[in-house]
C-alpha positions in Angstrom: -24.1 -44.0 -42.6 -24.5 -44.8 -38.9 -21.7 -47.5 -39.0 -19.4 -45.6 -40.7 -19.8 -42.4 -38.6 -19.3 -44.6 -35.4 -16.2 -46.3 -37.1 -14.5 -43.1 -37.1 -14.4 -42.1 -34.0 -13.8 -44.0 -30.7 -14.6 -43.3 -27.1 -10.6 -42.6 -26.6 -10.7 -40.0 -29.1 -13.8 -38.3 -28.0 -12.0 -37.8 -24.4 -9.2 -36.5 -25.6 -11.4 -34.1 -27.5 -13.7 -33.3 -24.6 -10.4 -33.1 -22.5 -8.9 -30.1 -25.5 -12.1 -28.2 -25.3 -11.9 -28.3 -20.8 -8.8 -27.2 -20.9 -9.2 -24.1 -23.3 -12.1 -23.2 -21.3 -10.1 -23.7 -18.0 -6.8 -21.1 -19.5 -9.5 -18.5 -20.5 -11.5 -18.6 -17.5 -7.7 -18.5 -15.5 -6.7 -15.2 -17.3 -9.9 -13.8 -16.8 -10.6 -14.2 -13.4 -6.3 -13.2 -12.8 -7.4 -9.4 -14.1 -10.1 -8.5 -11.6 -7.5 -6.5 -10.1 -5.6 -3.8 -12.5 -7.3 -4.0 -15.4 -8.0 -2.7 -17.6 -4.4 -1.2 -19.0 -4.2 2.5 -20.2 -2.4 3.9 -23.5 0.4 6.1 -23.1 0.5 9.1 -23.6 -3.1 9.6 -24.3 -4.3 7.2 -21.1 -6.7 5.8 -23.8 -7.8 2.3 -22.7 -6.7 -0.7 -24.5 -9.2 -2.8 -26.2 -7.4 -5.1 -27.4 -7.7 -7.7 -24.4 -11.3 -6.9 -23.9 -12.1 -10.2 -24.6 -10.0 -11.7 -21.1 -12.0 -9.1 -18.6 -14.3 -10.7 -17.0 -18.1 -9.6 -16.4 -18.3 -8.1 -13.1 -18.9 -10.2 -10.2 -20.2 -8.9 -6.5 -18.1 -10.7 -3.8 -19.9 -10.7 0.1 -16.8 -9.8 2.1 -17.0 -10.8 6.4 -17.9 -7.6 7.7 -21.4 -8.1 5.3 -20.0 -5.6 2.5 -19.9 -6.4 -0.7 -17.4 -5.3 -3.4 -17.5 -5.6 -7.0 -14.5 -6.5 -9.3 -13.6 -5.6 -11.8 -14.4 -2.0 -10.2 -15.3 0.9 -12.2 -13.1 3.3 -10.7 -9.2 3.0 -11.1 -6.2 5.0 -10.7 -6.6 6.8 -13.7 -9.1 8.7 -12.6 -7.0 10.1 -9.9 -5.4 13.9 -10.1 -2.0 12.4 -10.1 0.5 15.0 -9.3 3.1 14.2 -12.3 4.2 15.2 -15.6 6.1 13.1 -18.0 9.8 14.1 -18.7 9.8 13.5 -22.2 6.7 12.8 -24.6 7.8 9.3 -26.0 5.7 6.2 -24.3 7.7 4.5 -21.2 9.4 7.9 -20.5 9.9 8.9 -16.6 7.7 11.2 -14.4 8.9 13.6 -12.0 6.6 15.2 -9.4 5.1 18.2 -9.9 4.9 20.4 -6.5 5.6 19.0 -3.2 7.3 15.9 -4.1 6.8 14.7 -0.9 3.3 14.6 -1.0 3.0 14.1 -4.3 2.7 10.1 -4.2 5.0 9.8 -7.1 7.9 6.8 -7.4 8.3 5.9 -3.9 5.6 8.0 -2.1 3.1 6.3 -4.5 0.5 4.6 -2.8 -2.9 2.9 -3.4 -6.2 4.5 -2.4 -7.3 1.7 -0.2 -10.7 2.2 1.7 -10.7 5.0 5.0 -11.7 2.6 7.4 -9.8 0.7 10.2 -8.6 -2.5 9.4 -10.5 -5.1 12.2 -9.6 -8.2 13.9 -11.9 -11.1 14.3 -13.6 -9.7 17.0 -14.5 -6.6 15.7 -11.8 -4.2 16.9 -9.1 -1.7 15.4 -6.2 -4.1 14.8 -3.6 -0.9 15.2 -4.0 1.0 18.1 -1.8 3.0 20.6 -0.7 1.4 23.3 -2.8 3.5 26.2 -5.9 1.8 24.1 -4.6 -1.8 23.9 -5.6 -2.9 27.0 -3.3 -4.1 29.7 -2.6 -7.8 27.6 0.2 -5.7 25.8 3.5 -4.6 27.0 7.1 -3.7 25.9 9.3 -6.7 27.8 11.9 -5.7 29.6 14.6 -7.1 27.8 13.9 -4.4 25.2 14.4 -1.1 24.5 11.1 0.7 25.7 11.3 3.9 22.8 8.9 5.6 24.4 10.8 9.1 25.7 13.2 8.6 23.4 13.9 11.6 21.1 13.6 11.3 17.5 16.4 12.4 15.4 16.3 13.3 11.4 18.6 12.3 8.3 20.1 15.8 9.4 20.6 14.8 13.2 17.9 17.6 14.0 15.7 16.0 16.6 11.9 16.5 15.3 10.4 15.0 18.5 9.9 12.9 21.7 8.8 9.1 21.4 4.9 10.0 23.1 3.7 6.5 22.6 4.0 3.1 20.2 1.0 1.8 18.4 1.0 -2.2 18.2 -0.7 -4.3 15.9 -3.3 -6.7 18.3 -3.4 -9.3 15.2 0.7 -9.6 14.8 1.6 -8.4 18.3 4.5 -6.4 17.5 5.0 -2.3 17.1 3.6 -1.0 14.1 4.1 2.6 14.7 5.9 5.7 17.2 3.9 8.9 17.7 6.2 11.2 17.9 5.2 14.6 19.6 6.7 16.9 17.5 9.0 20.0 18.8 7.5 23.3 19.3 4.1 21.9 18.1 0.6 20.8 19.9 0.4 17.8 17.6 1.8 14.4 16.7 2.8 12.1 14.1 3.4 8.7 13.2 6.8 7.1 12.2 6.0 3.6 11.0 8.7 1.3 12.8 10.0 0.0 9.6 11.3 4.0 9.1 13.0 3.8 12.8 16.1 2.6 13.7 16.4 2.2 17.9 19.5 3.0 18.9 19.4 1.6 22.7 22.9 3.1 23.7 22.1 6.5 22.6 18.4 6.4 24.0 17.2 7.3 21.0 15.3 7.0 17.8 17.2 7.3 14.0 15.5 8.1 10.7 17.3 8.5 7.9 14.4 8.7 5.6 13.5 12.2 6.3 14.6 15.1 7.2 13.7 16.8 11.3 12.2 19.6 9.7 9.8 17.3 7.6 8.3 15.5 10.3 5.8 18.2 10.6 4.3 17.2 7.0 4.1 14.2 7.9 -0.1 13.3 6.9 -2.2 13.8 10.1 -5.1 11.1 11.1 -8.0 11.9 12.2 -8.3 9.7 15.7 -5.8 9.6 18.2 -7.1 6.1 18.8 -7.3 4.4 15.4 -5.7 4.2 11.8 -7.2 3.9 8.8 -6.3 1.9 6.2 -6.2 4.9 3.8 -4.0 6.7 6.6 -1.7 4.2 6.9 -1.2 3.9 2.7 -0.4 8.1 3.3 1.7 8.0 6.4 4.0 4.9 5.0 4.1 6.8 1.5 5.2 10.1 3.0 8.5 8.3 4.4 9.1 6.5 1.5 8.7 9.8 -0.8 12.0 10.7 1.8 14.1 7.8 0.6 14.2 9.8 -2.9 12.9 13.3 -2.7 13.6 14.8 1.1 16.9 16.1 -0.4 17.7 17.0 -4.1 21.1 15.3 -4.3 18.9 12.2 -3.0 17.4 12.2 -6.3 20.0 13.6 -8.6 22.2 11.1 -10.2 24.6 8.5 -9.0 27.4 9.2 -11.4 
């Protein structure tokens, strides 16, 4: 019985064998360890989660970030748990939302944003990475080959000027402007436009958005330092300008035709 059991298989065989059964292993342990983040999906329209995948989410696994927190992924909490300000436009699955209230501030479509941690984000040495430029430090500087925005007046999608360029917060990681604060008009307070928002117009001395209106500068989401970011901040400020780009005037989201 021996012989013949040995004369049926060879050592080629068994490696090829032994190679099918690694590589199934290897694919599942791919897709599972792929849907840490995201998963698991939602139903619509009853947000009812979907079980059939359970068997490619992976157990949860605690991961030691740098700063000596630890995270855990897959994470109980997910998006769906958030009061999202939406309603569906028609009941069938895959239909549209629109915003309900506000849809500036209603993190819908283009003002969507994720609910990332309210912290700063640091560099390697332990400091803010975004920061205005009276906390930089006096390594950091606006050449003078360049437009210097700060004074500049800051003019809507309207051409209503919501502020005055007070000062430009700069990334110490990247070295480059992250942000204006803009010292609104009429108000004790200011705001951030992120610089992808801005357009510098040297020749005019001034600042261009056409994502939002002059009016709307004053909603846009207020931090709470003058001498830091937050992540979570930054998610709120960049969202409320991109909200603009659809919602800051109804023709804006009306249709093309």
């Amino acid at each position: 019985m021996k012989g013949e059991i040995m004369g049926i298989f060879d050592v080629a065989q068994i490696a090829i064998w032994l190679f099918w059964i690694f590589f199934a292993y290897l694919i599942l342990y791919l897709r599972r360890e792929d849907r840490r983040e995201g998963y698991p999906l939602f139903q619509e329209p009853e947000n009812r989660q979907k079980g059939d995948d359970w068997y490619f989410i992976p157990p949860p696994k605690t991961f030691r970030l740098a700063n000596g927190e630890t995270v855990e992924a897959p994470r109980k909490e997910n998006d769906n748990a958030r009061d999202h300000k939406m309603k569906k436009v028609e009941p069938w699955p895959g239909a549209p939302f629109e915003p309900v209230g506000d849809p500036m501030t209603a993190a819908v479509g283009p003002g969507a944003y994720a609910e990332r941690k309210n912290v700063p984000e640091f560099t390697l040495h332990g400091q803010p990475v975004i920061v205005p430029m009276r906390a930089a430090g006096a390594g950091f500087f606006i050449p003078g080959e360049d437009p210097d925005p700060r004074g500049m007046s800051v003019i809507g999608a309207d051409g209503v000027t919501a502020g005055t360029v007070k000062d430009v917060w700069i990334d110490r990681s990247e070295v480059i402007i992250r942000y204006l604060e803009v010292a609104l008009n009429g108000m004790a307070r200011s705001v951030l436009l992120p610089m992808t928002f801005a357009t510098v117009n040297g020749r005019r001395k001034r600042i261009e958005v056409s994502a939002i209106l002059g009016g709307q500068f004053a909603g846009v989401p207020a931090l709470a330092s003058d001498q830091q970011i937050t992540k979570l901040e930054e998610d709120k400020v960049t969202a409320y300008f991109g909200a603009g780009t659809l919602y800051a005037t109804r023709d804006r989201s009306e249709s093309l035709l």
